[in-house]
C-alpha positions in Angstrom: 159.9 90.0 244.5 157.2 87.7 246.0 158.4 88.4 249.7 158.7 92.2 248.8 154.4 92.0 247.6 153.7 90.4 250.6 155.3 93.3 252.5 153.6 95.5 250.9 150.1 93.6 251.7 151.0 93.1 255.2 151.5 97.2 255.5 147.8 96.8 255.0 145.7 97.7 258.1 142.9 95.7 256.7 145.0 93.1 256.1 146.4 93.0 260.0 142.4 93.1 261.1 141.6 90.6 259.3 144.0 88.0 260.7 143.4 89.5 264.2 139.8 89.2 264.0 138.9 86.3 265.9 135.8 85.5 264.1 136.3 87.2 260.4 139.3 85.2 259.7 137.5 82.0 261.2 134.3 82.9 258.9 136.3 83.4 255.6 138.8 80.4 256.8 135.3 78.5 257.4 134.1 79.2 254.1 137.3 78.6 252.4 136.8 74.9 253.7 133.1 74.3 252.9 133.2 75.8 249.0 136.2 74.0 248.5 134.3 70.4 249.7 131.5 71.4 247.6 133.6 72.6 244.5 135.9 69.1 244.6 132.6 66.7 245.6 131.2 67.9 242.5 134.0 68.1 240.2 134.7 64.5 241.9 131.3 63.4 240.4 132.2 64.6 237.0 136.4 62.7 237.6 134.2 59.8 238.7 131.9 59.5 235.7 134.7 60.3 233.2 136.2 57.5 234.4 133.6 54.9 234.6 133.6 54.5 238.5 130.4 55.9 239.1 126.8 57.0 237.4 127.7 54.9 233.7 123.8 55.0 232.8 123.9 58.9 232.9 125.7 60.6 229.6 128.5 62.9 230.9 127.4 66.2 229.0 124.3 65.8 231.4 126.1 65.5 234.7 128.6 68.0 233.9 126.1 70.7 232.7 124.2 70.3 235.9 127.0 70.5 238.2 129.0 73.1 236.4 127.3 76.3 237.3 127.4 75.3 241.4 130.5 73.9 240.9 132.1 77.0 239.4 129.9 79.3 242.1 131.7 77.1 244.8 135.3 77.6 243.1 134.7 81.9 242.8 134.1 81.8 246.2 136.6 79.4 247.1 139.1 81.7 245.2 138.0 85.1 246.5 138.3 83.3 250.5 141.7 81.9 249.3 142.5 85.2 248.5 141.4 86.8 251.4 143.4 84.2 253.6 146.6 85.2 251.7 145.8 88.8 252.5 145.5 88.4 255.8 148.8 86.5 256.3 151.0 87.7 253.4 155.0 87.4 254.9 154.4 84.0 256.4 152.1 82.6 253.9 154.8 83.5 250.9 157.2 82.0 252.8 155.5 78.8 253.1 157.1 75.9 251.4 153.8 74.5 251.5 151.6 77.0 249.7 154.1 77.3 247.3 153.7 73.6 246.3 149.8 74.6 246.2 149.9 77.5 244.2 152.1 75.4 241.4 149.2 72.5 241.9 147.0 74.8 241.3 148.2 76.1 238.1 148.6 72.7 237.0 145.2 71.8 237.7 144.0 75.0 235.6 145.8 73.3 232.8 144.5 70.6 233.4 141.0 71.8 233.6 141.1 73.8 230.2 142.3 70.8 228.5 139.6 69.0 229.9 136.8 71.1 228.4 138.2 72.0 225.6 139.0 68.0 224.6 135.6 66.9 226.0 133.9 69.3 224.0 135.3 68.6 221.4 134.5 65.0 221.4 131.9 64.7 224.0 128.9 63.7 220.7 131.1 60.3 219.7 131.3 58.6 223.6 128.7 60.6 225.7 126.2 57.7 225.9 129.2 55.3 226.9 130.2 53.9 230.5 133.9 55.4 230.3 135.4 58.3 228.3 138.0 58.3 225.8 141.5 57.4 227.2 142.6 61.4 227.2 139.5 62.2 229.1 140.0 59.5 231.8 143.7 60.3 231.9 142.2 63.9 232.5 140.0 62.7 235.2 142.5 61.2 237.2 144.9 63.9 237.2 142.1 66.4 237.9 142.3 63.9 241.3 145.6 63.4 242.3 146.2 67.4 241.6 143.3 68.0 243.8 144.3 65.8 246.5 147.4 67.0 246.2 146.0 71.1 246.7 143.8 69.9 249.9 147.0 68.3 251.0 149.5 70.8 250.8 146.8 73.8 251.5 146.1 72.5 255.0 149.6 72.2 255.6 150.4 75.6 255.2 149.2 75.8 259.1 152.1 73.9 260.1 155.3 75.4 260.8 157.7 72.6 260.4 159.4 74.6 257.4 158.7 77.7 258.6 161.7 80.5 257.9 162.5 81.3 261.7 163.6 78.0 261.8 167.1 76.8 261.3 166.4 75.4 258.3 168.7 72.9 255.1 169.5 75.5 252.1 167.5 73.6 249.8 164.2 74.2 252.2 165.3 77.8 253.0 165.6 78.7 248.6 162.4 76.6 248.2 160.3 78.5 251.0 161.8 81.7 249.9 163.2 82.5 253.2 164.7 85.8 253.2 168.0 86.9 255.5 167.4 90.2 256.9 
């Protein structure tokens, strides 16, 4: 099903423009790059204070409601870029063993960040003054960090082709990766 969309998107002229566009597929792969550092530096400032690692004498609610507007401007772009790299490279991007690990990070990570707001919140009046956040938060925190580093990981290894389907390739890699016998 996934390797029959991304047909259909590579039938796209658009689509093959785009990733033969020396510079448009640079600029959007460029911009990808630079939202994503500023997303993740800011959400990293929020992980951080959750956490008690970093800015203690500032109450949470206040670093979080300054940083969450440009943080969440930096992840719509990061998003509609992401989306536009998938476009341009549907076959070979689906196929990737790699961005498949991401995309499941990813969901994870959304999880993760709705539980986060929804329990901090919730509970953000009884410990906002304090140096580190309720055990659930931090817990939050840190998986909001490992995920992450686990997305910037994986997504810049989706340029690699070690796992790539033209390869000969184990069974186990091949199912995961989605490889497809024609």
């Amino acid at each position: 099903m996934l390797f029959d969309l991304a047909q259909w998107v590579d039938s796209f002229e658009l689509s093959t423009r785009l990733h033969e566009s020396y510079y448009m597929y640079n600029w959007v792969e460029s911009t990808h790059v630079l939202t994503l550092m500023l997303s993740l530096g800011m959400l990293f400032v929020i992980d951080l204070r959750m956490l008690g690692w970093a800015f203690t004498g500032v109450p949470a609610s206040r670093i979080a409601a300054r940083l969450n507007l440009p943080m969440m401007i930096g992840f719509t772009v990061m998003i509609v870029t992401g989306l536009l790299l998938f476009f341009a490279v549907p076959v070979r991007t689906t196929q990737s063993i790699w961005f498949r690990i991401k995309f499941l990070l990813l969901i994870v990570a959304a999880i993760n960040a709705w539980l986060f707001h929804k329990r901090m919140n919730e509970s953000v009046s009884t410990w906002d003054h304090d140096a580190v956040a309720p055990k659930r938060l931090r817990t939050g925190a840190a998986l909001s960090l490992g995920l992450w580093a686990g997305i910037v990981t994986t997504g810049r290894l989706i340029a690699y082709d070690w796992y790539d389907c033209y390869r000969v390739q184990s069974d186990l890699i091949a199912w995961a990766a989605g490889c497809m016998v024609e």
